[in-house]
N, C-alpha and C positions, 0 to 999 in steps of 0.2 A: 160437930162437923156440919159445915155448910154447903146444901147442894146447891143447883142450878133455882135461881129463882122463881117461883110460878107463876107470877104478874107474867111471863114470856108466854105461857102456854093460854091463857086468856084468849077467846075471841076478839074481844073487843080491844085488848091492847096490839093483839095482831092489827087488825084494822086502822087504828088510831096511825101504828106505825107504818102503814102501807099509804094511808094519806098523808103523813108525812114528807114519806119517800118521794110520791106524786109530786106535794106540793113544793119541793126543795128543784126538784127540776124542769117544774115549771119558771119557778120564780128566778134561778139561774140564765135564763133566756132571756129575761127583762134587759131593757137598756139601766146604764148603771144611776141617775136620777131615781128610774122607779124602783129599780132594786133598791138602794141605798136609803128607802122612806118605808113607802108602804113594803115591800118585797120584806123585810128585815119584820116585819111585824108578824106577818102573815107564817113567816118560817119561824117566831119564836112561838107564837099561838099554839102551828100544827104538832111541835116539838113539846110542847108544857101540858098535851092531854095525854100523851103517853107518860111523862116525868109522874102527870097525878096519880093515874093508875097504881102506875107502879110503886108511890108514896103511900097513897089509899090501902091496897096490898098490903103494904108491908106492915101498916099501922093496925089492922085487923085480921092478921094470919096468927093464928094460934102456936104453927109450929115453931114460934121462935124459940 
């Protein structure tokens, strides 16, 4: 049985995810140029340090 995964309850993946959050709604606000270049980099960056956490986790939790 699989519960809820713990990469979630992580401090740091909280965080990771909350500048995430930030940076998605910042970068939303861009004209579409900036958005559509750097904007798009910037939101895949803030989004791929939570992915590793969570990759990292899962590759080193014993409960599996």
């Amino acid at each position: 049985m699989m519960g809820r995964p713990d990469f979630e309850e992580l401090e740091v993946y909280k965080l990771a995810e909350s500048l995430a959050d930030q940076i998605w709604e910042i970068v939303k606000k861009w004209d579409y140029f900036t958005k559509d270049t750097i904007g798009k980099q910037i939101v895949r960056s803030a989004d791929s340090v939570c992915a590793n956490i969570a990759e990292g986790r899962g590759r080193y939790n014993d409960s599996r």
